[in-house]
C-alpha positions as CSV (number, residue, x, y, z in Angstrom):
1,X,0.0,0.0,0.0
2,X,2.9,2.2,0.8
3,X,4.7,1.7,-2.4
4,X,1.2,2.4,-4.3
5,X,0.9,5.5,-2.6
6,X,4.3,6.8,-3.4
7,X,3.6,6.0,-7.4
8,X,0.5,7.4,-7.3
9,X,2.1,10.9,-5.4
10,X,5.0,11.0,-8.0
11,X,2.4,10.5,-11.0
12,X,0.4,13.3,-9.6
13,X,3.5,15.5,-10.0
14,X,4.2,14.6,-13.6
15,X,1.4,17.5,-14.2
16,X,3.1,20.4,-12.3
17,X,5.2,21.1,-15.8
18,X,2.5,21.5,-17.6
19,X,0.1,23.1,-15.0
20,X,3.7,25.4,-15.1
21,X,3.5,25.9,-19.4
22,X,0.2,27.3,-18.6
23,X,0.8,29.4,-15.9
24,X,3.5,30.9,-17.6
25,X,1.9,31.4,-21.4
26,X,-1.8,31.8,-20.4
27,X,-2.5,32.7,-16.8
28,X,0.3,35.4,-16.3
29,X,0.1,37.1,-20.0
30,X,-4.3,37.3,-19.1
31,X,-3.6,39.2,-16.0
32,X,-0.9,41.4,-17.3
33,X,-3.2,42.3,-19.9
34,X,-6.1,43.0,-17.5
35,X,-3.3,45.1,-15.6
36,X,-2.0,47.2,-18.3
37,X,-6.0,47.9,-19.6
38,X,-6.0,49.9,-16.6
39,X,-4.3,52.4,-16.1
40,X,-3.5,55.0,-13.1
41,X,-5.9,57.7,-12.4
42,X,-8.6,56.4,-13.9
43,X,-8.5,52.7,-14.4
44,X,-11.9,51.8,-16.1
45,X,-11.6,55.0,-18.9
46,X,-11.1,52.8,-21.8
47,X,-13.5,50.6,-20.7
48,X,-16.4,53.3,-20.7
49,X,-14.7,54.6,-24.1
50,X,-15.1,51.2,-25.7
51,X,-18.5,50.6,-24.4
52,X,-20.3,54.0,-25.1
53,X,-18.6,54.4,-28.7
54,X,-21.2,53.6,-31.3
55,X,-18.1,52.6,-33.4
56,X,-17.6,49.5,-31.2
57,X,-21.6,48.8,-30.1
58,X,-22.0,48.0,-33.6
59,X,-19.0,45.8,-34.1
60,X,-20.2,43.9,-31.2
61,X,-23.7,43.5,-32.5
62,X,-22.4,42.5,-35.7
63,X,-19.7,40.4,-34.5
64,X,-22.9,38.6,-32.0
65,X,-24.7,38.4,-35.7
66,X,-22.4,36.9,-37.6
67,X,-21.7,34.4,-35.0
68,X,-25.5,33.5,-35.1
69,X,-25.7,33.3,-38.6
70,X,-22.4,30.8,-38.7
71,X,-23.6,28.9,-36.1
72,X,-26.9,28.2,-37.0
73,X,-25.7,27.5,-40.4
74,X,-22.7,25.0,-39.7
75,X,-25.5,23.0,-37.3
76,X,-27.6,22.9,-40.2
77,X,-25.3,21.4,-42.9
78,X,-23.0,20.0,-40.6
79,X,-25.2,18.1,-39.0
80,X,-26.9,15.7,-41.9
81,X,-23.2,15.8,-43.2
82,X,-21.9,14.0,-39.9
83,X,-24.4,11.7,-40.3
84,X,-23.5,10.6,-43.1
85,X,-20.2,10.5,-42.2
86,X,-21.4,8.0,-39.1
87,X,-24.7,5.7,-41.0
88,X,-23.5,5.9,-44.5
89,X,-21.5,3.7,-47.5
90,X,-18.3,2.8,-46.8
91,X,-17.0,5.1,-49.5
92,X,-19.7,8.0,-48.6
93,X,-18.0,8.1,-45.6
94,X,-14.5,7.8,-46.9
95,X,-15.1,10.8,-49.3
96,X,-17.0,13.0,-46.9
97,X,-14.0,12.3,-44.6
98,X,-11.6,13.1,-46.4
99,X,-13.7,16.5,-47.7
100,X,-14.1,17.7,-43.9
101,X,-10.6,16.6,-43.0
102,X,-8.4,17.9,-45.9
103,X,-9.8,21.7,-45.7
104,X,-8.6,22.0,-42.0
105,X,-4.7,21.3,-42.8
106,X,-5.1,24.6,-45.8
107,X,-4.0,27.5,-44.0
108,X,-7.5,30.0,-43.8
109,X,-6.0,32.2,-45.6
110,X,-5.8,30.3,-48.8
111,X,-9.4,29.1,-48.3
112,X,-10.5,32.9,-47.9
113,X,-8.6,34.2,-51.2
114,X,-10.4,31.2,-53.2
115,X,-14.0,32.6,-51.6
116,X,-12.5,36.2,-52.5
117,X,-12.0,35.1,-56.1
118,X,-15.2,33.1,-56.0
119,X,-17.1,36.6,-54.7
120,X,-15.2,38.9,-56.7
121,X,-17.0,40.8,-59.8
122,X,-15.0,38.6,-62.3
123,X,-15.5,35.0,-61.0
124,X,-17.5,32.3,-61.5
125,X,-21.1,33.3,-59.4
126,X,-21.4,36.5,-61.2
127,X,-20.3,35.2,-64.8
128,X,-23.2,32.5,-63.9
129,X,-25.8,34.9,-63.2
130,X,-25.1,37.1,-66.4
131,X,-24.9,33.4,-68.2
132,X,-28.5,32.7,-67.5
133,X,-29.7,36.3,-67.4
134,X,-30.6,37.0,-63.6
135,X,-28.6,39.8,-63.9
136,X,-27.6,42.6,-67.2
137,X,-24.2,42.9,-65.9
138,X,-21.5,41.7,-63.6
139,X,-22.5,42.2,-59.8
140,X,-19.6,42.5,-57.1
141,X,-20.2,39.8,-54.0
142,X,-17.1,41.0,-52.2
143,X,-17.5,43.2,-49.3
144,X,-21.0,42.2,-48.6
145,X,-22.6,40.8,-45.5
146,X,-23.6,37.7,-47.1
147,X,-20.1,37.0,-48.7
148,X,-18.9,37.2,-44.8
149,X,-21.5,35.0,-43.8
150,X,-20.9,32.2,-45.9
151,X,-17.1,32.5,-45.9
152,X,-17.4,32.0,-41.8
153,X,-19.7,28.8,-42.6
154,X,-17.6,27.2,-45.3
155,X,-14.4,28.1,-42.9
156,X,-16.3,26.9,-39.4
157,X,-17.8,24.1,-40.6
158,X,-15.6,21.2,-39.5
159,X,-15.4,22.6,-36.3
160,X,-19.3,21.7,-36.5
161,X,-19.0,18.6,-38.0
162,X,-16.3,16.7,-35.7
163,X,-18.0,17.1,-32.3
164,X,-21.6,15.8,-33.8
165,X,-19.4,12.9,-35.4
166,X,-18.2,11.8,-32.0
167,X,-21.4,11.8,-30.7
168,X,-23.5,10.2,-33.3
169,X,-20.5,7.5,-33.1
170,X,-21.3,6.8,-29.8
171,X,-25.0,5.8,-30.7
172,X,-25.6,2.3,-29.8
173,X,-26.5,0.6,-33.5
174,X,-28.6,-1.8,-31.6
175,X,-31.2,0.9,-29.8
176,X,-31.9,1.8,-33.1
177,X,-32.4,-2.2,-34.5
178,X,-34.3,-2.3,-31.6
179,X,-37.1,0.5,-32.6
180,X,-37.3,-0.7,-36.3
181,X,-37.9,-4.3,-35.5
182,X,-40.7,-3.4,-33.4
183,X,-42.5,-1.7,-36.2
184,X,-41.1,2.1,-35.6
185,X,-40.9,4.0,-38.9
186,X,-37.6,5.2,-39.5
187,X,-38.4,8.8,-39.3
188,X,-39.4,8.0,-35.6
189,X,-36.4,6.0,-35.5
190,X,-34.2,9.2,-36.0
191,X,-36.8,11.6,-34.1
192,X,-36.9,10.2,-31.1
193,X,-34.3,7.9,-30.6
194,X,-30.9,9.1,-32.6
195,X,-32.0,12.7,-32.2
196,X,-32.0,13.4,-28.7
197,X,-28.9,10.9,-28.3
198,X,-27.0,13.4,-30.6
199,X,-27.9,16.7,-28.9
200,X,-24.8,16.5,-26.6
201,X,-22.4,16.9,-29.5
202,X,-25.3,19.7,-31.0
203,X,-24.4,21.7,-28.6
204,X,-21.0,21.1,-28.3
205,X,-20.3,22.1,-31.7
206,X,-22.7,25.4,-30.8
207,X,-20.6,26.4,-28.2
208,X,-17.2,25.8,-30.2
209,X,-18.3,27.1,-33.3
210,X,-19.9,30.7,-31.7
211,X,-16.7,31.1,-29.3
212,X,-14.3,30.8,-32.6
213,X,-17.3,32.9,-34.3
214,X,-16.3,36.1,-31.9
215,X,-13.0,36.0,-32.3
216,X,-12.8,35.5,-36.1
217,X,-10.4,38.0,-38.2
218,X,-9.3,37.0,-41.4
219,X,-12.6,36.5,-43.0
220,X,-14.4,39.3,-42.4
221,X,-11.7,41.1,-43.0
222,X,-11.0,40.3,-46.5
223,X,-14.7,39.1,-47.5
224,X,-16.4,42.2,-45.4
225,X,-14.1,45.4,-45.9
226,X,-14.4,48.6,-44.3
227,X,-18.6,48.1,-43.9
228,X,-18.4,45.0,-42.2
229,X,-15.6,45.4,-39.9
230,X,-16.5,42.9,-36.9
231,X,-15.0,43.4,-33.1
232,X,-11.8,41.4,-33.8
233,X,-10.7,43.6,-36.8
234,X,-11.2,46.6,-35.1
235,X,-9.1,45.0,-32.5
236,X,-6.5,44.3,-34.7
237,X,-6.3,47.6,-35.8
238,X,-6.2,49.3,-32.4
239,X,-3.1,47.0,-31.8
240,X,-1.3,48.6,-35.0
241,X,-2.2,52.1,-34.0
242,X,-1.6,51.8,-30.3
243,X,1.7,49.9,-30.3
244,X,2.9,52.3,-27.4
245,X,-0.4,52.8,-25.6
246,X,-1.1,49.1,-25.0
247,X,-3.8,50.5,-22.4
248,X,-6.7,50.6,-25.2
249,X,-6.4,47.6,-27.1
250,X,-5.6,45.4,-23.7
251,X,-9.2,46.8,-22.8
252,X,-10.7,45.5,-26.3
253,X,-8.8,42.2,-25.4
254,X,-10.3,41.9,-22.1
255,X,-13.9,42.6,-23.1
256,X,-14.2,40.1,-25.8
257,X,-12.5,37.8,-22.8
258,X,-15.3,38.3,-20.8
259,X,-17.9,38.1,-23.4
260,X,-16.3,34.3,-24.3
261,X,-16.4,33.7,-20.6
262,X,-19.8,34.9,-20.3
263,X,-20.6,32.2,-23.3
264,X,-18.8,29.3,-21.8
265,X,-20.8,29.8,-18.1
266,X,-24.1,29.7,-20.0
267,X,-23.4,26.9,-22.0
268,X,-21.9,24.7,-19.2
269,X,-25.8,25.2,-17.6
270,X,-26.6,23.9,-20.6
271,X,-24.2,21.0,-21.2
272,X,-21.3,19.7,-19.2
273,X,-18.1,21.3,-20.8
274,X,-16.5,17.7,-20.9
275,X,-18.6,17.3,-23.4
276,X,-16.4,19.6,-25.4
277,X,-13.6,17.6,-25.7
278,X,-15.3,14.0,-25.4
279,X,-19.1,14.1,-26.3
280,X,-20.8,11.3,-24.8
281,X,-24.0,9.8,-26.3
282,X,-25.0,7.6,-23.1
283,X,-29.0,8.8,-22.6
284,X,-29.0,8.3,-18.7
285,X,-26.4,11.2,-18.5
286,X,-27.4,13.1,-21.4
287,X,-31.2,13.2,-18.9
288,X,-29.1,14.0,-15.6
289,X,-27.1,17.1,-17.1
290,X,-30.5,18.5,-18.7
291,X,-32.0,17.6,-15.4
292,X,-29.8,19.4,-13.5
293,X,-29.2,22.5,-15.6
294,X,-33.0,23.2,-16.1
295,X,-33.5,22.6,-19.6
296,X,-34.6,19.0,-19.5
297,X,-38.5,20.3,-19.6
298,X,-38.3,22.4,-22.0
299,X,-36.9,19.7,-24.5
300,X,-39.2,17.1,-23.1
301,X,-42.5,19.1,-23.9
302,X,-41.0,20.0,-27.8
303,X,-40.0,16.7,-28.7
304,X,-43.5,15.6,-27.0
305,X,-45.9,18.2,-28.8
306,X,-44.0,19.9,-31.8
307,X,-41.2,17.3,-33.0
308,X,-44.1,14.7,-33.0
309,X,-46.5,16.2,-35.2
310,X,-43.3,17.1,-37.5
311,X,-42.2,13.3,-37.7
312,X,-45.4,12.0,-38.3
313,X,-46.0,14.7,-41.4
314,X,-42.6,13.9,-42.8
315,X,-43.1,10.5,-42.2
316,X,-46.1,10.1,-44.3
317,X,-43.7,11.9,-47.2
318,X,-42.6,9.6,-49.8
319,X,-39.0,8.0,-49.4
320,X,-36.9,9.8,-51.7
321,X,-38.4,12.9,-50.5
322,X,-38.0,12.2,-46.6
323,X,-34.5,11.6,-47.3
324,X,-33.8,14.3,-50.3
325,X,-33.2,17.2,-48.1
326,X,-30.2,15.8,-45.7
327,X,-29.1,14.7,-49.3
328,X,-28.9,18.8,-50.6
329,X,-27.3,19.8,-47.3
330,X,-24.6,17.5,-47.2
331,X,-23.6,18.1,-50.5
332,X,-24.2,21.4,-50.5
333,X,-21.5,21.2,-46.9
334,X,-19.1,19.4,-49.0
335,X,-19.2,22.1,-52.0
336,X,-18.4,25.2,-49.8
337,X,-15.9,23.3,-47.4
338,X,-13.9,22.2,-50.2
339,X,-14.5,24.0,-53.6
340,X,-12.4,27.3,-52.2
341,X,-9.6,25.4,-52.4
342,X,-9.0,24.2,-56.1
343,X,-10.6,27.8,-56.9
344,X,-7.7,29.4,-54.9
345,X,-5.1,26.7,-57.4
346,X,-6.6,27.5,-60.8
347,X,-6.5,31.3,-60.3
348,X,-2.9,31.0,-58.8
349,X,-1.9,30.7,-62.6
350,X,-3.5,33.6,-63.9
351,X,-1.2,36.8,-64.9
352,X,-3.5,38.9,-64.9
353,X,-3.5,41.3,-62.0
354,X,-7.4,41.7,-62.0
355,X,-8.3,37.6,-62.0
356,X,-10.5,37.3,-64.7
357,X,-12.8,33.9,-64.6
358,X,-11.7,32.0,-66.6
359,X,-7.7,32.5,-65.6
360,X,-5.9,33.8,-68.6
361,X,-2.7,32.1,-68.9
């Protein structure tokens, strides 16, 4: 017992250089920050400044905006896309794989300048809406809200994708053998059995995909310009223009801290935040954390009363079309997650400096 004691003490210690990394390149650099935002005399100035300036209210509403809009749109085609990833053809799976996967090792600025080229007045969208006469003449997509919003989807998706893929992973095949050989339709099948077993990884990837949402530069930047500037470019700037008067931007820096700590305390009433990092599908505890954080009823009395009445009208649908829209979403997911990325290679060769479509050589 003694010598198992002693291992287990040593062990224990192995974590002290770590616990030590972070200390040194998270914990200390946060509170020298929150020291230098305030300064003598009058420590919560910039604060106030930052708060009242109409300047940064509305790059915080539109950064909260945009951060909606990516969310709710990553959940929406990432989720049929993980499923497919989890229930379908070996090769389905294989391809959407390797679609999801490949993406996140292109550095995000390369996927941004094939959306930038995509966007611009020259490329491909606008030639295709002159071709078919929606439009008399080339329209400019760049520097718009909606070229920002589905940039930050195509970018965030994965992000989406791989916590619902653990999840729906975790699914026990056999609860779901269970339901359809006692006579349950398969839309009930998914409704109310692989539904609410996936919701742990729903809104994991909501919580990791709005978090990464607030502080998102690059593309907004590029896609968005000067009318879209979101709270993290304006940060940016203020770091370029204040490089001796650290006070301001360190203030910027520690309100958007608070705002992403303010988002993690709400969601962990939601979910536990283990869940982040390993999403577990087991029901029993998916019902205690909802139990204990308040929003078991709520989910109880919609998946009682509203998804119902849904499953039973899609489930008297025919099969092709019950299945046809998770079909559109994932592809469509797969087009905008990996498309940027060949776009980016072809128009690498043109010479032009204005990047016609197609490249000139």
């Amino acid at each position: 017992m003694k010598k198992t004691g002693i291992l287990q003490w040593r062990v224990e210690y192995l974590i002290l250089p770590v616990l030590l990394f972070y200390a040194l390149t998270l914990l200390w650099p946060t509170i020298r920050m929150v020291l230098i935002s305030m300064p003598d005399g009058d420590p919560l100035k910039f604060y106030r400044y930052i708060l009242a300036s109409n300047l940064y209210q509305e790059a915080l509403a539109r950064t909260f905006y945009y951060s909606l809009i990516a969310t709710l749109g990553t959940l929406i085609l990432g989720y049929p896309l993980a499923y497919y990833m989890v229930r379908g053809k070996n090769w389905i799976r294989l391809a959407i794989t390797a679609f999801v996967v490949v993406p996140m090792f292109v550095a995000l600025l390369v996927r941004t300048f094939g959306w930038m080229m995509i966007f611009s007045r020259t490329g491909p969208i606008s030639r295709l809406l002159l071709e078919v006469g929606l439009t008399d003449e080339l329209i400019k997509l760049m520097y718009t809200t909606v070229a920002v919003q589905i940039g930050m989807v195509a970018v965030l998706l994965p992000f989406m994708v791989l916590p619902l893929y653990a999840t729906m992973r975790r699914i026990d095949g056999q609860l779901l053998q269970a339901a359809r050989v006692l006579g349950a339709p398969p839309t009930a099948v998914f409704g109310q059995i692989f539904l609410p077993l996936s919701l742990p990884g729903v809104f994991s990837g909501i919580i990791i995909v709005f978090i990464l949402s607030l502080g998102f530069y690059i593309t907004p930047d590029l896609l968005g310009g000067s009318s879209n500037q979101v709270y993290a470019v304006l940060l940016a700037k203020a770091v370029k223009l204040n490089s001796t008067r650290p006070a301001f931007p360190a203030a910027m820096s520690v309100i958007l801290l608070m705002i992403t700590l303010i988002v993690l305390t709400l969601g962990a009433r939601l979910i536990s935040l283990n869940s982040l990092w390993a999403a577990d599908a087991r029901q029993e505890l998916w019902q205690a954390q909802l139990a204990r954080r308040g929003p078991r009823r709520w989910w109880e009395q919609f998946r009682d009363e509203t998804l119902t009445t849904i499953i039973l009208w899609i489930g008297n649908l025919p099969r092709l079309l019950q299945s046809m829209p998770g079909i559109i979403l994932a592809s469509l997911a797969v087009i905008i997650t990996f498309v940027p990325i060949p776009v980016a290679f072809v128009f690498s060769f043109a010479r032009s400096i204005f990047l016609p479509f197609p490249p000139t050589e």
